[in-house]
C-alpha positions as CSV (number, residue, x, y, z in Angstrom):
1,X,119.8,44.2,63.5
2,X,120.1,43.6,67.2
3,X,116.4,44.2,67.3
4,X,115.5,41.6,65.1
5,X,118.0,39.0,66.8
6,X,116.5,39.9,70.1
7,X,113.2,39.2,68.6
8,X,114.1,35.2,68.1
9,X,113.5,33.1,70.5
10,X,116.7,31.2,70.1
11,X,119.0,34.1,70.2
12,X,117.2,35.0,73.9
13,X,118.2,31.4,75.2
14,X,121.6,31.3,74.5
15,X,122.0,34.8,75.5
16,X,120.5,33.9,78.9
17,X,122.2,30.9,79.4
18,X,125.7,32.5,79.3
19,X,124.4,35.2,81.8
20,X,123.1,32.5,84.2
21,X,126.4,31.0,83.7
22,X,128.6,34.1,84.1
23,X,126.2,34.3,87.1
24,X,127.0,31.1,88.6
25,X,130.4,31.7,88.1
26,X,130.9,35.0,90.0
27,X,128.6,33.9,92.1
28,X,130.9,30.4,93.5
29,X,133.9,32.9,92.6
30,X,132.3,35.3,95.8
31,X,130.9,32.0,97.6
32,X,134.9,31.1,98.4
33,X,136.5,34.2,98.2
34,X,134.0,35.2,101.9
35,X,134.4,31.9,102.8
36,X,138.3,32.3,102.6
37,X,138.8,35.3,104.0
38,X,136.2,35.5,107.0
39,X,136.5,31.6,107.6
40,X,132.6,31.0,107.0
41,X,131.3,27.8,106.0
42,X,129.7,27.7,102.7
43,X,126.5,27.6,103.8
44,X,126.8,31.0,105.5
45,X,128.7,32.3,102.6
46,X,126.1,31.4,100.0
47,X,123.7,33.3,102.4
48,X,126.1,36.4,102.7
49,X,126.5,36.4,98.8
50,X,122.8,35.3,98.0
51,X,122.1,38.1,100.4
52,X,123.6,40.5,98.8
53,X,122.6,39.6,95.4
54,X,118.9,41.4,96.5
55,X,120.9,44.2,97.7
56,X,122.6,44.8,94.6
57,X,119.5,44.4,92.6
58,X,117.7,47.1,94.6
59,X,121.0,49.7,94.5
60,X,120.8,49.2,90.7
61,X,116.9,49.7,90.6
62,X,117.4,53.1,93.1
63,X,120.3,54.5,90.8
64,X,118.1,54.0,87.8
65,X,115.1,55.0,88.7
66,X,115.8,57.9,90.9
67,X,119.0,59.2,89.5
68,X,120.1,61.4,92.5
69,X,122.8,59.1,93.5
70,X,126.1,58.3,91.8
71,X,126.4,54.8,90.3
72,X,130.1,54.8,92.4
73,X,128.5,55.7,95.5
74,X,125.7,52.9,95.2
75,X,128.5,50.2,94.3
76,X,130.5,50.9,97.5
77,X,127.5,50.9,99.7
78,X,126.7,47.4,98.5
79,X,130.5,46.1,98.5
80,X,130.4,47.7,102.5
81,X,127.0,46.4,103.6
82,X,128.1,42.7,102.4
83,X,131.4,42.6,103.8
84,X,129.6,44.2,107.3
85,X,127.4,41.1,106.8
86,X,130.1,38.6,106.1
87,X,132.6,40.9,109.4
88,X,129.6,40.1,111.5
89,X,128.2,36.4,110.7
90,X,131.8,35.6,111.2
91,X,132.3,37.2,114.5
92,X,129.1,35.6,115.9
93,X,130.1,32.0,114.2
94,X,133.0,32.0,115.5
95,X,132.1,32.7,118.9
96,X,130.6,29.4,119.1
């Protein structure tokens, strides 16, 4: 059955419209929450999240595609990397 819905067009546009907007959402939902907490302007924040967005994308690709590292271990490497991005683009902003 879920082949065949998959198969109409219609059924593939709503499907990705709520991801796009789920997408959005977590994606202004992170925008403030690292603007928040390491007092970044949006525009450094979007590039922080947007950033990481690859980076998660890639882990996701490795972990399937290679299979020798743990799903866990892959998620905390991204969640690190992007808050050493976010510790470190704050520490040079707010220098100046």
């Amino acid at each position: 059955i879920l082949q065949r819905l998959f198969s109409d067009p219609s059924v593939v546009e709503i499907v990705n419209e709520r991801r796009h907007t789920a997408k959005e959402f977590s994606r202004n939902y992170l925008i403030k929450l690292i603007g928040k907490n390491f007092g970044l302007p949006e525009n450094l924040s979007k590039f922080v999240i947007d950033l990481s967005a690859g980076l998660t994308s890639s882990a996701a690709n490795y972990v399937y595609e290679q299979n020798d590292v743990d799903f866990q271990l892959a998620e905390d490497v991204c969640v690190d990397m992007t808050l050493a991005v976010a510790e470190n683009i704050a520490r040079r902003h707010n220098k100046n």
